[in-house]
C-alpha positions as CSV (number, residue, x, y, z in Angstrom):
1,X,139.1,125.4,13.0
2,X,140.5,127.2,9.9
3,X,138.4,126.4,6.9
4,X,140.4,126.4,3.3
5,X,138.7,126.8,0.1
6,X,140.7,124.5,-2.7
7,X,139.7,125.7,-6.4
8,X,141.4,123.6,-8.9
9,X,139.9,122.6,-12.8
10,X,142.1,119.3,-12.1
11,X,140.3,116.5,-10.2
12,X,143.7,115.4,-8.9
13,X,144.8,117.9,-7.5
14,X,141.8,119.2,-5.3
15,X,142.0,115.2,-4.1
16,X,145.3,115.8,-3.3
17,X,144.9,119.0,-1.7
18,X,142.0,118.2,0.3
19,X,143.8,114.8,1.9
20,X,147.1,116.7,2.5
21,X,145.0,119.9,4.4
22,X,142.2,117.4,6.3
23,X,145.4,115.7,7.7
24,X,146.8,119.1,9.5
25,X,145.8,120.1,13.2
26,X,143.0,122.7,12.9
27,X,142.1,122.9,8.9
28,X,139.1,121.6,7.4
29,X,139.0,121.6,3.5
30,X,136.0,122.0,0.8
31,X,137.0,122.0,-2.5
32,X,135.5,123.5,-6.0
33,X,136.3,122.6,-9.5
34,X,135.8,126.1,-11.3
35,X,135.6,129.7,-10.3
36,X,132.0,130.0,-10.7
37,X,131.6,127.2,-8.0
38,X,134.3,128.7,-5.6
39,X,132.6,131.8,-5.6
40,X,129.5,130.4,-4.5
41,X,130.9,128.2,-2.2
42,X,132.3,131.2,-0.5
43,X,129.1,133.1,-0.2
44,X,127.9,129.5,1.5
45,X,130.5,128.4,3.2
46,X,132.7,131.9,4.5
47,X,136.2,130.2,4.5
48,X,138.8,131.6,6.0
49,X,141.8,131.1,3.0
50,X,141.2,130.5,-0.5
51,X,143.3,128.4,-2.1
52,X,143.1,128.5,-5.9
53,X,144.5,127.6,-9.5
54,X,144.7,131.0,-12.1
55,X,144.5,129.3,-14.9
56,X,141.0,127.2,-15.4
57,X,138.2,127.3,-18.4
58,X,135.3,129.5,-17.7
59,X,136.2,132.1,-15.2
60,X,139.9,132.0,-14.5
61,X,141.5,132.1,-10.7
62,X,141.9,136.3,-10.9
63,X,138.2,136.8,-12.2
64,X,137.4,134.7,-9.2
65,X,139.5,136.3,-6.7
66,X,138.6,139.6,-8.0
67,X,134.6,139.1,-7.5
68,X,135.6,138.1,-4.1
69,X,137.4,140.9,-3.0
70,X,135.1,143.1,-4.1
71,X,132.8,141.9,-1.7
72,X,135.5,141.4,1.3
73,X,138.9,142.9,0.6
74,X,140.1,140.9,3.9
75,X,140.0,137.9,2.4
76,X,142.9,135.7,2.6
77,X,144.1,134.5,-0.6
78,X,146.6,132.1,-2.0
79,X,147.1,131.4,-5.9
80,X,148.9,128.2,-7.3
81,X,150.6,129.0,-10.5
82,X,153.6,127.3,-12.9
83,X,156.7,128.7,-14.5
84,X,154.7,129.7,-17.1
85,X,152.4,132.2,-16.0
86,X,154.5,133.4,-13.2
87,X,152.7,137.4,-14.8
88,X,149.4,136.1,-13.4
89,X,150.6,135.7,-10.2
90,X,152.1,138.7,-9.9
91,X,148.8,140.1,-10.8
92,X,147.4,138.3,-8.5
93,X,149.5,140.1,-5.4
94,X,148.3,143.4,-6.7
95,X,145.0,142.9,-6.3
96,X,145.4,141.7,-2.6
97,X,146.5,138.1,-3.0
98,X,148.6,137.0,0.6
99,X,150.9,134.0,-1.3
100,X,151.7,132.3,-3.9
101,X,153.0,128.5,-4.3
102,X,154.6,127.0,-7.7
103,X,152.9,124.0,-8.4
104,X,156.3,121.9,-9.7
105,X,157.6,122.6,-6.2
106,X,154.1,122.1,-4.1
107,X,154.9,119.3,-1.3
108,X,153.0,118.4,1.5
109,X,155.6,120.3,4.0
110,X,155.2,123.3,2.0
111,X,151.7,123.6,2.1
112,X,151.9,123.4,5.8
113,X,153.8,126.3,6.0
114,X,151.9,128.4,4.1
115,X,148.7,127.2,5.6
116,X,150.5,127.6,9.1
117,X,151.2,131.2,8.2
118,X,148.4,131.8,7.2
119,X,146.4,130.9,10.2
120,X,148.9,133.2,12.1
121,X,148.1,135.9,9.9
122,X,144.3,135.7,10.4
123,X,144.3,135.7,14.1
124,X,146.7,138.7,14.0
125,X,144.0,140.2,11.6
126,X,141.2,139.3,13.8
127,X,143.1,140.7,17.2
128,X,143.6,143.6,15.3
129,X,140.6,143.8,13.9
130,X,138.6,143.3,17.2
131,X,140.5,146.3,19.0
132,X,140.2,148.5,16.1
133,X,136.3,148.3,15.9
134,X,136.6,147.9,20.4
135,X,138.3,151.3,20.2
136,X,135.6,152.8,17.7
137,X,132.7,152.0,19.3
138,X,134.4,152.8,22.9
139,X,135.4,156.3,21.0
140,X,131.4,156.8,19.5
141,X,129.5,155.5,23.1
142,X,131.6,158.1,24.6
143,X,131.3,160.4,21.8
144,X,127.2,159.9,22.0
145,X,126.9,159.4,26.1
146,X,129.4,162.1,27.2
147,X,130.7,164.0,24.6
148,X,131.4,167.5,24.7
149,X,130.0,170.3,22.1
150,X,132.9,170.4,20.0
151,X,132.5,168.9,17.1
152,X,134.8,166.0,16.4
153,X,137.0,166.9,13.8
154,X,137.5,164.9,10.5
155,X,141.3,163.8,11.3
156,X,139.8,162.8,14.8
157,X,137.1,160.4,12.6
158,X,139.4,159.0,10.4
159,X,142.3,158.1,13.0
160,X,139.2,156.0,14.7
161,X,139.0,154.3,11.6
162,X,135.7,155.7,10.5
163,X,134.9,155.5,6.7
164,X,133.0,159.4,7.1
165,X,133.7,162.0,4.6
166,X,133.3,166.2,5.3
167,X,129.6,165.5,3.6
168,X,126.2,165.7,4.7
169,X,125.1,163.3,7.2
170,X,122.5,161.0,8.8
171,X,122.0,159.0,12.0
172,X,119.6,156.3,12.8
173,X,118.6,154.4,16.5
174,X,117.5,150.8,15.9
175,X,116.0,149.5,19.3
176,X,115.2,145.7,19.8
177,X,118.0,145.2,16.2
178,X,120.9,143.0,16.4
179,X,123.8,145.2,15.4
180,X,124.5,142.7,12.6
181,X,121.1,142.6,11.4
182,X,121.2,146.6,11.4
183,X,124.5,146.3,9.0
184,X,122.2,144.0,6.9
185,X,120.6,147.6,6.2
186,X,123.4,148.5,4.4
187,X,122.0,147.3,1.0
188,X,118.8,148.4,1.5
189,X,120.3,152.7,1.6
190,X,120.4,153.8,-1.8
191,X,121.6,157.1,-1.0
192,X,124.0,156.5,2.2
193,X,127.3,155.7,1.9
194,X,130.5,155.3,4.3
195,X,127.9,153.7,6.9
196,X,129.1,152.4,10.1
197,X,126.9,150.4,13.1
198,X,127.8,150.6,16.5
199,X,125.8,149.3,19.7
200,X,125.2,151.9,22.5
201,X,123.5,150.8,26.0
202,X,121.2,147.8,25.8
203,X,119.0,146.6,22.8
204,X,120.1,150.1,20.8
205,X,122.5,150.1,17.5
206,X,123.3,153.0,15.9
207,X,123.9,153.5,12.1
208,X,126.1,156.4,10.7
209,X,126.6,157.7,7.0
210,X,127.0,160.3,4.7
211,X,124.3,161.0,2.3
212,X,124.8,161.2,-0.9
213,X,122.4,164.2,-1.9
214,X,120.4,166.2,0.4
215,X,117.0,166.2,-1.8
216,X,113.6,165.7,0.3
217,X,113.6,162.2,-1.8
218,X,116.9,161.2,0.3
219,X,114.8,161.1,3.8
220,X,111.5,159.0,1.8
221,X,114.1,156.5,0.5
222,X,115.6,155.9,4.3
223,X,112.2,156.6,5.8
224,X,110.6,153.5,3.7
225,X,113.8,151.1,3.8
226,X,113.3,151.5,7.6
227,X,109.6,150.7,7.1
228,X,109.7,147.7,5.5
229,X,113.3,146.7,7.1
230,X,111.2,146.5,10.5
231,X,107.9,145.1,9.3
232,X,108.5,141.5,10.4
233,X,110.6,142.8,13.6
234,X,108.5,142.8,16.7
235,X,109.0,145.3,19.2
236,X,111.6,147.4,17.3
237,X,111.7,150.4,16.2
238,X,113.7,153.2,14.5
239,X,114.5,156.6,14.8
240,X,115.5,159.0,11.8
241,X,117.7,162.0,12.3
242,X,117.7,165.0,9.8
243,X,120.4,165.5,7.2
244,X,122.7,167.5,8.5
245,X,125.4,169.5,6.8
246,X,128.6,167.9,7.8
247,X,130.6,165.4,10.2
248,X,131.0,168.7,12.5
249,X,126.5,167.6,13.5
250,X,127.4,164.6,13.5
251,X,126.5,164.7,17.6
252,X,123.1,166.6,16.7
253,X,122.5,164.0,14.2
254,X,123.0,160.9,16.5
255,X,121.0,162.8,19.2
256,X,118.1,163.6,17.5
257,X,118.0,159.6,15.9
258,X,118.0,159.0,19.7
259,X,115.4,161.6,20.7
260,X,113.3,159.8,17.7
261,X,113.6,156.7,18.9
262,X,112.7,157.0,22.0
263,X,109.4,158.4,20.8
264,X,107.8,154.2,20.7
265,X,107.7,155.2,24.6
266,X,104.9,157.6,23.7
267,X,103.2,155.6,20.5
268,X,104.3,152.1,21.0
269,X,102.3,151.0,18.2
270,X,104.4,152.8,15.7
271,X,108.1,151.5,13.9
272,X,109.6,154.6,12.7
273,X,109.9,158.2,14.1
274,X,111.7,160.7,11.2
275,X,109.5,163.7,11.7
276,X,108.6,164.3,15.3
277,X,110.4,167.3,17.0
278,X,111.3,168.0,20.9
279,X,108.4,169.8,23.1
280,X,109.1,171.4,25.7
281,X,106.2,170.8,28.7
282,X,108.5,172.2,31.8
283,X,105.6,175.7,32.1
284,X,102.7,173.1,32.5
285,X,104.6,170.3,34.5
286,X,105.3,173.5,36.7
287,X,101.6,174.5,37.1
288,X,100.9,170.8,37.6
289,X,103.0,170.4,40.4
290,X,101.5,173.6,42.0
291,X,98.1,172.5,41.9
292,X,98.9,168.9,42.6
293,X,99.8,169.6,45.9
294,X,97.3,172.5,46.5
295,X,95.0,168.9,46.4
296,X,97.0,167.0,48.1
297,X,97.3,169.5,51.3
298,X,93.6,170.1,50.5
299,X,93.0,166.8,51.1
300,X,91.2,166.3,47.8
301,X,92.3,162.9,46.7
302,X,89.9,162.2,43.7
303,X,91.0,165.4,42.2
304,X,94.8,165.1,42.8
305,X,94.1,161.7,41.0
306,X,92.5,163.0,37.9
307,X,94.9,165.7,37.7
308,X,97.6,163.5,37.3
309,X,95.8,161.5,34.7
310,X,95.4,164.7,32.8
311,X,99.1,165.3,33.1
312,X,100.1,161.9,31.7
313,X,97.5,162.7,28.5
314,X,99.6,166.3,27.8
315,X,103.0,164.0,27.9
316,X,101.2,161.4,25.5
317,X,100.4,164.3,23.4
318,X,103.4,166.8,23.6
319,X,105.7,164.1,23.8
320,X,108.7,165.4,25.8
321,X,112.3,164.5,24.9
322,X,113.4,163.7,28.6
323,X,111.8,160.6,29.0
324,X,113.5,159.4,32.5
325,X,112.8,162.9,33.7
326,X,108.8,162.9,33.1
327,X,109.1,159.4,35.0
328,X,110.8,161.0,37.5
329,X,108.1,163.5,38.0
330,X,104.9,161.0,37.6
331,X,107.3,158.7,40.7
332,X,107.5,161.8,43.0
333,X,103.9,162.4,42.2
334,X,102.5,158.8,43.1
335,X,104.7,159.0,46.3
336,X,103.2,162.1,47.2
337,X,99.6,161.1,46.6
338,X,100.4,157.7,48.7
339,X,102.0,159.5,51.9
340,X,99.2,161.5,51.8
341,X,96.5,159.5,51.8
342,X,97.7,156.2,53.5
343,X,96.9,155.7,57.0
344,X,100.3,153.9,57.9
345,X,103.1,155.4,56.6
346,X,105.4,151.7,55.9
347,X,102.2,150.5,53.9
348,X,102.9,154.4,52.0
349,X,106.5,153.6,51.6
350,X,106.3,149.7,50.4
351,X,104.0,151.0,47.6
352,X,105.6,153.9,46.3
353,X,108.5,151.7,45.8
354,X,106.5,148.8,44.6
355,X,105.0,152.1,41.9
356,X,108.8,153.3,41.4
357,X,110.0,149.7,40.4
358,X,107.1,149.4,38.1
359,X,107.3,152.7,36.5
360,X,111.1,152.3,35.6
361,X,110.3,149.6,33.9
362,X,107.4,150.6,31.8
363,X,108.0,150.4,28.1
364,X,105.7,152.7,26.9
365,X,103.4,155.3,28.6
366,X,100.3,153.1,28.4
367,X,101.7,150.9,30.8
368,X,102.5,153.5,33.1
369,X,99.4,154.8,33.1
370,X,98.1,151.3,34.0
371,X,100.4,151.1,36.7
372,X,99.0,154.5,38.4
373,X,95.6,153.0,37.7
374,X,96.6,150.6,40.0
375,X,98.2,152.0,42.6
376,X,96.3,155.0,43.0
377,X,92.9,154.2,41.9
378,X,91.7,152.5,44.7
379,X,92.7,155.3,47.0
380,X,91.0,157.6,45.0
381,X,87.8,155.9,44.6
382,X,87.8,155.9,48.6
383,X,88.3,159.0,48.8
384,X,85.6,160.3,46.1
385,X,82.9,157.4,47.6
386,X,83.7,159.0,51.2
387,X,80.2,159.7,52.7
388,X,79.0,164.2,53.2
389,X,80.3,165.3,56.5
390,X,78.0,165.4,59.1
391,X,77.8,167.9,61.7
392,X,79.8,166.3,64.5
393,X,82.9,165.5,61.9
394,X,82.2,169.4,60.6
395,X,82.5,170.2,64.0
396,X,85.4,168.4,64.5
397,X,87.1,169.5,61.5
398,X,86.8,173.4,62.5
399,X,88.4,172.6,65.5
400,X,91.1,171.2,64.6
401,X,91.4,174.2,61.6
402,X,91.7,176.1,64.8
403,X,94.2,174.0,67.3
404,X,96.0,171.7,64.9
405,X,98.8,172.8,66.4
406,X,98.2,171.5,69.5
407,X,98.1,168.2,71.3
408,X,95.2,167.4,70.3
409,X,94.5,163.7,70.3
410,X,91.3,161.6,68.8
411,X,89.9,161.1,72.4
412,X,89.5,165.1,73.1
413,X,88.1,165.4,69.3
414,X,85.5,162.7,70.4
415,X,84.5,163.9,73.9
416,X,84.1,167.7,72.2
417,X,81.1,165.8,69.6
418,X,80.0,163.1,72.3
419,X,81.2,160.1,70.5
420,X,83.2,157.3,72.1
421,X,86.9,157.1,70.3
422,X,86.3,154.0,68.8
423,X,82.7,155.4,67.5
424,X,84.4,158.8,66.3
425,X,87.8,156.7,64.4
426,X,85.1,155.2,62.3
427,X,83.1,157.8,61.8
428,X,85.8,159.8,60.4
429,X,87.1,157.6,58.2
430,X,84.6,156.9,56.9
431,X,83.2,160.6,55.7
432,X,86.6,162.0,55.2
433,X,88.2,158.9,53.6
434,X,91.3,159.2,56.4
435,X,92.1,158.0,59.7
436,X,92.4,160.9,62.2
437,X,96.3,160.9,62.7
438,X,96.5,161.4,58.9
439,X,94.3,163.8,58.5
440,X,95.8,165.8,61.2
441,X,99.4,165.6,59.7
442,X,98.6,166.7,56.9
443,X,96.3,169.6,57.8
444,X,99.7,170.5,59.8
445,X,101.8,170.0,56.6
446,X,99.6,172.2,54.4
447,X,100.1,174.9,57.1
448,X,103.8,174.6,57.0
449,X,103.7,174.6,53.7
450,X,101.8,178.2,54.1
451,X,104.5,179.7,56.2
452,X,107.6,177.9,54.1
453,X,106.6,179.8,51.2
454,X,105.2,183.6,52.4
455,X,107.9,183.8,55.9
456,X,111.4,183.6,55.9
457,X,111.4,181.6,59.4
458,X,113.8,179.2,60.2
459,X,112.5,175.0,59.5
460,X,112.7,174.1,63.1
461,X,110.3,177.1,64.2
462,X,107.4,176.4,61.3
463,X,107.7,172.6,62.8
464,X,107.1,173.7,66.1
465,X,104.1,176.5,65.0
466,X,102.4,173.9,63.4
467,X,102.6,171.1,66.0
468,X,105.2,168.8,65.1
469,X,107.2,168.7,67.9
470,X,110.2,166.8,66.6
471,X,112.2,168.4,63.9
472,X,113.4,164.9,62.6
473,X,110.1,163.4,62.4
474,X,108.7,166.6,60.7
475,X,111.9,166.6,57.6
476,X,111.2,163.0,57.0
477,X,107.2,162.7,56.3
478,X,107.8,166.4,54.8
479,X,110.3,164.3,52.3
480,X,107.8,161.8,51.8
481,X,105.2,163.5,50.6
482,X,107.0,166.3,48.7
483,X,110.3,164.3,47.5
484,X,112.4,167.7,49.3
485,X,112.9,168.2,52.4
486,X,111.4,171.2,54.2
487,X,114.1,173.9,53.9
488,X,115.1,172.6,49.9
489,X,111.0,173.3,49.2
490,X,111.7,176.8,50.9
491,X,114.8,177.8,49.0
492,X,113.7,176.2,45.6
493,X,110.3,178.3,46.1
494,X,111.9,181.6,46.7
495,X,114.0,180.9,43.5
496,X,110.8,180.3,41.5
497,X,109.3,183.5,42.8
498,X,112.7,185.4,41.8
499,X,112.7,183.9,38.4
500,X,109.0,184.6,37.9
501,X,109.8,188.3,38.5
């Protein structure tokens, strides 16, 4: 439905108007009797053609029309005019005006044509208009996403149709924004100008814009616009890039709005991010991982868990920009920890991708750490509750230090301490917090994990030296509890050690 603003001082005439246009397929028609009225009916209604006398007391048809494009220069326009000011209406066309109908000669056939080419005009406009800002956005997600370092150049910006000048500029992330609320901003930036909104992946909009001065003031002012934009939003938040120098940073500027953004995954409770920098934690995720897995092969459950915990409080702290990444590491982690201490090894893999599933998802790193709370806890709390060894599971333990590389199944371990099997199974579990085929794999793995990093011998032969007697069977619990297989941990290690010296 096309929607047609009448404007006319003459009572008349809007009648007439506003029978003829209700009659055609597809218009609707509201009328107003001066301009003052027709321009707020326009801010109320948004019509799609105004139709409107020059000549009326008060504010004329051109004061009207110019007040309205000032606000939308799109805006389709028609002025009816007679013989004698004929000089209005060609005023009128210079300042955007699409038509013009002489009201001696205005029938009802006529104004269905104009009305009828009008309509076509708008849709063409809209088409057009659609691909145009289709092809921008298409042009700045790919720009953002998978750009490359050169900078896009200002002919490149401008045949996209962006409104950027060769001036400093300033990005910003909105998450959880409607991209038309996010243009809403507009008003509130004092100091931008040439802004442009476009939506990248899911819940994020991003605003562009040159700035008009680069004085400390300039950030404040955007800094406390954002504020108070986002103080009735819930779950949104906002991240402020520096001012950079010129459309050539125009990358760095939306990254580091991104970067910022991201930052509510750390401090959930917090709106807007404008100051916060990148840290770096790859030196202490490194040493983490190392002696993660020293506890892990040592068996030490409780203190593999609180390690971790302690890792998730440097990230809360340092912050680090790679926020899939540290996920990454904390879901390698948790599947470790599982496929080393679960007795059945489906139970291990259902719940480290139960922990995966739920660690994607987090929204912030206080539910993450709730969901290792969760998973791991219990496991840990076995562990750390387990009962002192007692000399029959010491002595079992020191043998199998000394033949885990044998055959050596839970009935010989419980004839060598004069327990029954089924005595000894629960016995063991009990002080060591793992059933016996656990703890033997992974006193086996912790000894291939010895000879994988201080001998160059092949993967097959450490399987065999340390008892596993199928290389297949020995690559996939390796993968399980180390998120490599057995000959990527060897080669990765040796590049460490190379890149350490």
């Amino acid at each position: 439905m096309i929607k047609v603003l009448a404007i006319d001082d003459e009572e008349p005439i809007r009648k007439w108007l506003q029978f003829c246009i209700s009659r055609f397929d597809g218009f609707a028609c509201i009328t107003a009797a001066s301009g003052k009225e027709g321009i707020a009916l326009w801010q109320a209604q948004q019509p799609d053609i105004i139709l409107s006398d020059i000549e009326m007391p008060g504010m004329s048809g051109l004061e009207m029309l110019k007040e309205i494009q000032s606000q939308d220069e799109l805006v389709y326009s028609i002025v009816l005019t007679s013989h004698e000011d004929f000089a209005y209406a060609r005023t009128a066309l210079k300042l955007g005006t699409a038509e013009y109908m002489l009201k001696t000669e205005m029938t009802e056939d006529n104004l269905r044509q104009v009305l009828e080419k009008a309509r076509s005009e708008i849709s063409l406009r809209r088409t057009q208009g659609t691909q145009a800002t289709a092809s921008r956005e298409h042009y700045l997600q790919a720009l953002t996403l998978h750009g490359s370092e050169v900078a896009p150049s200002l002919d490149e910006l401008k045949r996209q149709g962006l409104p950027l000048e060769n001036a400093p500029v300033i990005a910003l992330d909105f998450c959880g924004c409607a991209q038309q609320d996010c243009e809403n901003l507009y008003s509130w930036l004092t100091d931008i100008s040439n802004a442009f909104c476009f939506a990248l992946e899911k819940e994020h909009s991003i605003i562009i814009a040159n700035v008009s001065c680069q004085k400390p003031s300039t950030r404040d002012n955007v800094y406390k616009a954002c504020e108070a934009f986002l103080a009735e939003a819930q779950n949104a938040s906002c991240g402020i890039s520096e001012i950079f120098a010129s459309t050539d940073f125009l990358r760095a500027a939306i990254d580091e709005a991104r970067y910022r953004c991201s930052l509510s995954f750390y401090e959930p409770d917090k709106s807007v991010f404008w100051r916060e920098t990148a840290q770096d934690i790859s030196p202490e995720e490194q040493l983490f991982q190392v002696e993660y897995i020293r506890l892990l092969l040592n068996q030490d459950f409780a203190s593999a868990y609180k390690h971790l915990k302690s890792f998730i409080s440097l990230a809360k702290q340092k912050m680090p920009r790679d926020i899939a990444a540290f996920k990454k590491t904390v879901i390698s982690s948790v599947a470790s920890f599982l496929h080393f201490a679960k007795d059945i090894s489906e139970d291990a893999d259902a719940m480290a991708q139960k922990a995966k599933q739920q660690i994607t998802l987090c929204a912030d790193i206080d539910g993450l750490d709730s969901a290792i709370t969760a998973v791991l806890q219990p496991a840990a709390q076995l562990a750390d509750t387990a009962s002192g060894l007692t000399a029959p599971i010491c002595h079992a333990i020191e043998y199998l230090e000394q033949h885990y590389a044998e055959k050596v199944t839970l009935g010989d371990i419980a004839e060598r301490v004069a327990f029954s099997p089924e005595h000894f199974s629960r016995v063991f579990s009990k002080e060591t917090g793992v059933n016996y085929v656990t703890y033997l794999n992974n006193l086996r793995m912790k000894h291939a994990v010895a000879l994988l990093e201080a001998t160059d011998m092949k993967v097959y032969e450490i399987a065999e030296k340390v008892g596993f007697f199928s290389l297949s069977y020995f690559s996939t619990a390796f993968k399980k509890k180390f998120g490599q297989n057995p000959y990527e941990y060897q080669v990765n290690f040796q590049r460490g050690k190379l890149a350490e010296s």
